[in-house]
KETITOR-708049 format. One record per residue (C-alpha): residue in three letters; x, y, z. Coordinates in Angstrom, 2 decimals. Example, Ala and Ser with C-alpha at 12.3 -4.5 7.8 and 13.67 -1.06 7.14 Angstrom:
ALA_12.30_-4.50_7.80
SER_13.67_-1.06_7.14
//
This chain:
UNK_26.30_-45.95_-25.07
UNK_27.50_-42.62_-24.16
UNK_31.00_-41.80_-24.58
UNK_32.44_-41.49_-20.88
UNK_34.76_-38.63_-19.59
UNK_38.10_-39.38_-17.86
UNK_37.94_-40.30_-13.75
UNK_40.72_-38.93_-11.75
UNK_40.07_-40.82_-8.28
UNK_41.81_-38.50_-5.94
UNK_38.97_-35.83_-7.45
UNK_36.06_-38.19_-6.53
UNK_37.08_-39.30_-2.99
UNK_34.12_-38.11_-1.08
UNK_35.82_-36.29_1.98
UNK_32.66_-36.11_4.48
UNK_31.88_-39.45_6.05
UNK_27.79_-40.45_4.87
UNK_26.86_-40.71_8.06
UNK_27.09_-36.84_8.36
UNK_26.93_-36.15_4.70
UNK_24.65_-33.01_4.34
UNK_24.26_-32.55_0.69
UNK_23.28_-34.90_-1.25
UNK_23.58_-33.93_-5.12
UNK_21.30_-36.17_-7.48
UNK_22.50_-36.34_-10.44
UNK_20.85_-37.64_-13.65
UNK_22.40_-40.96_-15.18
UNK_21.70_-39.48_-18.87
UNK_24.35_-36.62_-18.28
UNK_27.68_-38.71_-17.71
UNK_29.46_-35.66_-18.95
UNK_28.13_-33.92_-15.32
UNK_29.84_-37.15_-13.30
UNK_33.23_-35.80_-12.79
UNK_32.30_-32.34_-12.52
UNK_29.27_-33.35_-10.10
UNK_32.39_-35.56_-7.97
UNK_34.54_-32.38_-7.58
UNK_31.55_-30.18_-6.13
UNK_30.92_-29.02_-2.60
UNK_28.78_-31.64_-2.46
UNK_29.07_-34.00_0.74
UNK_28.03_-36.75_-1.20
UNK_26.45_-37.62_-4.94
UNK_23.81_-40.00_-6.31
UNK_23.38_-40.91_-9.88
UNK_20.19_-41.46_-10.20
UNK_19.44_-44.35_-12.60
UNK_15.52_-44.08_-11.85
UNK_13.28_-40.61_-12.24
UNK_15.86_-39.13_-14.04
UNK_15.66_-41.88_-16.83
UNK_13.25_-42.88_-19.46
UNK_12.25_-46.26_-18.99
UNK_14.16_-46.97_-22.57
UNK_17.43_-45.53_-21.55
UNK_17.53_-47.08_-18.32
UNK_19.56_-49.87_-19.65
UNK_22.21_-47.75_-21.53
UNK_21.94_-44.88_-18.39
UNK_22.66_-47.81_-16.11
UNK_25.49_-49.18_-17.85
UNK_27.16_-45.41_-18.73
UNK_27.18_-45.48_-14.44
UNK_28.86_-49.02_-13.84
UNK_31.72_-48.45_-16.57
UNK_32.24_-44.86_-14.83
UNK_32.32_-46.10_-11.35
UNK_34.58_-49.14_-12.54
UNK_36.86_-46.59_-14.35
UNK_37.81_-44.89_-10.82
UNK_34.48_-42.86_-9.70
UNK_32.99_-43.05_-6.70
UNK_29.38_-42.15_-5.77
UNK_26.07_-43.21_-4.57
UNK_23.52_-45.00_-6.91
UNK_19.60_-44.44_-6.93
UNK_18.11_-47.48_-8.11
UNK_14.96_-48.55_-9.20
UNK_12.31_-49.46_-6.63
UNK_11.83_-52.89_-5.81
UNK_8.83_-53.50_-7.36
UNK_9.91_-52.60_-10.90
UNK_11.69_-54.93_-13.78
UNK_14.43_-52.75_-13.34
UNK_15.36_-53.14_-9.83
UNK_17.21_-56.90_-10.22
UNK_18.83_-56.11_-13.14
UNK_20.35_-52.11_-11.28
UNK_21.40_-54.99_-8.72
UNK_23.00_-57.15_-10.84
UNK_25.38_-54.72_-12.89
UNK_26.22_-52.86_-9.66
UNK_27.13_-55.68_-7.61
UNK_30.74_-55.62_-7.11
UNK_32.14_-52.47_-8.67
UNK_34.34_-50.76_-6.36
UNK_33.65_-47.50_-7.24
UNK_30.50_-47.85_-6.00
UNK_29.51_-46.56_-2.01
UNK_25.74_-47.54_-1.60
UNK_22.78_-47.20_-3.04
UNK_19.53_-45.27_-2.60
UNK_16.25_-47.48_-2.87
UNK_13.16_-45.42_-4.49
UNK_9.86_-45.93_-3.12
UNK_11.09_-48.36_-0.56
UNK_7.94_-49.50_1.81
UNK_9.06_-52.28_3.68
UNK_11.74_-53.82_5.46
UNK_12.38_-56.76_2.77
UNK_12.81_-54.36_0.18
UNK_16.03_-52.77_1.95
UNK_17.37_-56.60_3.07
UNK_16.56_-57.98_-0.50
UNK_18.63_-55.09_-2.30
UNK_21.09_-55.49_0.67
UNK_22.01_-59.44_-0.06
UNK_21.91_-59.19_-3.26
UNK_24.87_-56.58_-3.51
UNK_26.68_-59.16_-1.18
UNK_25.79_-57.99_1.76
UNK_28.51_-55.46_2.41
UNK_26.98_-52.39_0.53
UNK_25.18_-49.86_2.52
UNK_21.26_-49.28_1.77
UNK_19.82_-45.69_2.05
UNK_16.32_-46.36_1.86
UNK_14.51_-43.03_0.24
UNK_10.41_-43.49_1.82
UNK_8.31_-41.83_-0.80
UNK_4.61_-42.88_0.31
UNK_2.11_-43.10_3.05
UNK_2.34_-46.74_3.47
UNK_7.06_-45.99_3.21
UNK_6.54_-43.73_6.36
UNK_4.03_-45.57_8.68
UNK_6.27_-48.48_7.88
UNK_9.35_-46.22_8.75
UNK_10.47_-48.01_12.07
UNK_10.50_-51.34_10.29
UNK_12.61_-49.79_7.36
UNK_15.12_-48.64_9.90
UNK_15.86_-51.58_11.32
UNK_15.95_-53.61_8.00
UNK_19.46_-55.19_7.22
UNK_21.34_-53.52_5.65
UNK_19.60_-49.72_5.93
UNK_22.22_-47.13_6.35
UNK_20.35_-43.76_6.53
UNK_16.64_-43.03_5.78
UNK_15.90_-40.23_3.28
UNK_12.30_-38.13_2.39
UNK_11.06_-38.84_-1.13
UNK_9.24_-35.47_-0.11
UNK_7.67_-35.12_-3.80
UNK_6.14_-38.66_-4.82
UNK_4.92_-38.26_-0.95
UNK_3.14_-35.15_-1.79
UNK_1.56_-37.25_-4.85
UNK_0.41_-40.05_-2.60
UNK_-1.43_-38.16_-0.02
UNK_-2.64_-34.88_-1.76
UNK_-0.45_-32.82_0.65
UNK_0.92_-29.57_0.15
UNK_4.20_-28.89_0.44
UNK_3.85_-25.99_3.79
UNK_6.36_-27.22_6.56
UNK_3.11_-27.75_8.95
UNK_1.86_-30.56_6.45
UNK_5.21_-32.09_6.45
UNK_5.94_-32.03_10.18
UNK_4.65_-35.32_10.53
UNK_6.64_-37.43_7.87
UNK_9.99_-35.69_8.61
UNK_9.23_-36.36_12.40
UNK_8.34_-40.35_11.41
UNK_11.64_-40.50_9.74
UNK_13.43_-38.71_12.66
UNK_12.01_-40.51_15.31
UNK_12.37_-44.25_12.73
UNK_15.95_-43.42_12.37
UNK_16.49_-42.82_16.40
UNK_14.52_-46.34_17.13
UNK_16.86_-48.08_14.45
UNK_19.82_-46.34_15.23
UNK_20.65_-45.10_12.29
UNK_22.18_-41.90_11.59
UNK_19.75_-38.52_10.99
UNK_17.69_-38.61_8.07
UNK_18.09_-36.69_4.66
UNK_15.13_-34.65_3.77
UNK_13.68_-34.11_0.37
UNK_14.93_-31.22_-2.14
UNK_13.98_-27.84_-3.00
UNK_13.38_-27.24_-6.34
UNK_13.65_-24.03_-7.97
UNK_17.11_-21.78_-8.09
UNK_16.02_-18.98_-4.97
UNK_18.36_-19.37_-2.54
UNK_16.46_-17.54_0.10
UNK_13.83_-20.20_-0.25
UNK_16.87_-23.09_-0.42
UNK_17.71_-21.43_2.87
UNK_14.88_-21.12_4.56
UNK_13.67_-24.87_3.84
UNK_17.36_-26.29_4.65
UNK_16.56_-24.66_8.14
UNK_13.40_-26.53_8.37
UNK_15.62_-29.25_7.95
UNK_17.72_-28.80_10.94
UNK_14.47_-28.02_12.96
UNK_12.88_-31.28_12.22
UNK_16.24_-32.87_13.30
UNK_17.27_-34.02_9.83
UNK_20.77_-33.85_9.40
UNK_20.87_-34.38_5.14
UNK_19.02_-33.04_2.48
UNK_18.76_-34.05_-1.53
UNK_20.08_-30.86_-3.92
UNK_18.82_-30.98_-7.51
UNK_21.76_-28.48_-8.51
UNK_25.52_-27.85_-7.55
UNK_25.20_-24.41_-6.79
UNK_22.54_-25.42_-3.81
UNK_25.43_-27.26_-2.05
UNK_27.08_-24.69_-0.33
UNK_23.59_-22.96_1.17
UNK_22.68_-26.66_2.26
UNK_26.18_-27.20_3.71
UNK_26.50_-24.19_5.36
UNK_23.15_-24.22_7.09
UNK_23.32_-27.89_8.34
UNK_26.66_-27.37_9.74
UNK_27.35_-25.82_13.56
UNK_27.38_-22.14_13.66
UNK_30.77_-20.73_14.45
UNK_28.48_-19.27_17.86
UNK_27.56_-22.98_18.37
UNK_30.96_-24.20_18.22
UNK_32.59_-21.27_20.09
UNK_29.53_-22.48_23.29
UNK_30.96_-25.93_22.88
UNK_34.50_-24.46_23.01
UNK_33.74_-22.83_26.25
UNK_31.68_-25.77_27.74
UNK_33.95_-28.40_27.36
UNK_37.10_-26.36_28.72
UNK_35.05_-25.54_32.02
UNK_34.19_-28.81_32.12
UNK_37.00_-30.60_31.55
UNK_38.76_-27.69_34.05
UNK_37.00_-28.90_36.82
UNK_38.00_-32.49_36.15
UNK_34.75_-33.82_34.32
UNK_32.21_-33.29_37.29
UNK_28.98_-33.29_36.69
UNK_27.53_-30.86_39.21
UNK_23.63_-30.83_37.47
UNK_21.15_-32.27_35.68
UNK_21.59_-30.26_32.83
UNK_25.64_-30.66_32.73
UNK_25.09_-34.53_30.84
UNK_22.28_-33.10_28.15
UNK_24.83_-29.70_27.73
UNK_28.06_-32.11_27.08
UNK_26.48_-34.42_25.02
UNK_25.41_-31.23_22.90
UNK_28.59_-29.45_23.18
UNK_30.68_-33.21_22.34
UNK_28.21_-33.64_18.96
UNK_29.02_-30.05_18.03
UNK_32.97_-30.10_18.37
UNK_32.57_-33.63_16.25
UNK_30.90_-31.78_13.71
UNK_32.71_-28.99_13.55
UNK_35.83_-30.87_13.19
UNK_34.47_-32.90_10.32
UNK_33.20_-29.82_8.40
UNK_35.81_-27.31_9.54
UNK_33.83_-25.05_11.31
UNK_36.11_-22.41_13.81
UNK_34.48_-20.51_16.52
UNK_33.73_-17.00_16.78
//
């Protein structure tokens, strides 16, 4: 086992609710020296990710270098193992319990059961972000949304890529970020997180986190620390945007909350989401 770095909680205390959480840093279980450092990022929110990241023979030791950190005071997200592995009880069992621990992300989740199985078996009060990573994970999407337990749906963009021989252009993905959009809307879960972008050029980064926020996603995974602030920035109101709400809901509230159109209820619920937002992120108008 790998000899674990001090915790100092007040460092890991995620600050950004996970219902809004933009960045989402995955971090790989075999580097517990990157947990603490990974905890005090600019990322919303991290994952240590106990399944692609690990050999199949270190998954046991990677797993339990994660519990004994989370135990010792951490806090993060956990990517299991998908359900239909030998590792996915025993992520389960050794997670069950530890306080450190927020949720966990299920790989290559494809059905409803999956998402309710993991769900009871961490007691029932841990939240389930279920990561859809096939053909058969996204036309099954609506049924994963409403599954006990499911907290926020997430775009395993690569493995899906693998499964269906698409490529990665933002036409050819319209369709499964709109699935997971639309999934999340019908079981009311928050806005999805889409898949990363790999590579270091943050023009790209930028570019595809925009793609993002057009498909309606309001997460996406980051492979790195220094992609956290492009993703965060990008996903978050524009001080113009918050400035419009600024304005809106002052002449609205001005003339005593009237709605005089049918374009008034559509404009406040915009301009109410966007003052939330920019509250929780600490975004100032223009």
């Amino acid at each position: 086992m790998t000899s674990l770095p001090s915790v100092e909680p007040a460092r890991t205390e995620r600050r950004i609710s996970a219902d809004i959480a933009r960045s989402w840093l995955l971090v790989p279980a075999t580097k517990p020296e990157l947990f603490e450092t990974s905890a005090s990022s600019r990322a919303d929110a991290i994952i240590l990710d106990i399944e692609d990241a690990v050999d199949p023979s270190k998954k046991p030791a990677a797993r339990k270098d994660v519990a004994d950190w989370l135990r010792a005071g951490g806090q993060a997200w956990v990517r299991i193992n998908d359900a239909t592995t030998e590792f996915w009880a025993d992520d389960l069992a050794e997670l069950a319990g530890n306080p450190g621990l927020l949720g966990v992300m299920l790989a290559k989740t494809e059905s409803a059961e999956q998402v309710s199985d993991s769900y009871n078996r961490l007691g029932g009060r841990t939240p389930v972000i279920a990561l859809v990573e096939s053909a058969v994970g996204i036309e099954e999407a609506n049924n994963i949304a409403k599954a006990k337990g499911a907290f926020r749906l997430a775009f395993g963009s690569g493995d899906f890529r693998r499964d269906t021989g698409m490529s990665a252009d933002r036409e050819a993905m319209a369709y499964p970020r709109a699935k997971l959009v639309v999934a999340s809307r019908v079981g009311g879960l928050p806005g999805p997180i889409d898949g990363p972008t790999v590579g270091t050029n943050h023009p790209i980064l930028r570019e595809q986190t925009a793609v993002t926020v057009l498909m309606g996603m309001t997460g996406k995974l980051c492979l790195a620390v220094d992609q956290t602030a492009i993703i965060n920035e990008v996903i978050s109101p524009t001080p113009s945007d918050v400035a419009w709400a600024t304005d809106f809901m002052a002449d609205f509230e001005a003339r005593g909350g009237v709605i005089r159109d049918g374009s008034d209820l559509p404009r406040l619920g915009r301009a109410q989401k966007i003052m939330k937002l920019a509250v929780a992120f600490g975004v100032q108008p223009v």
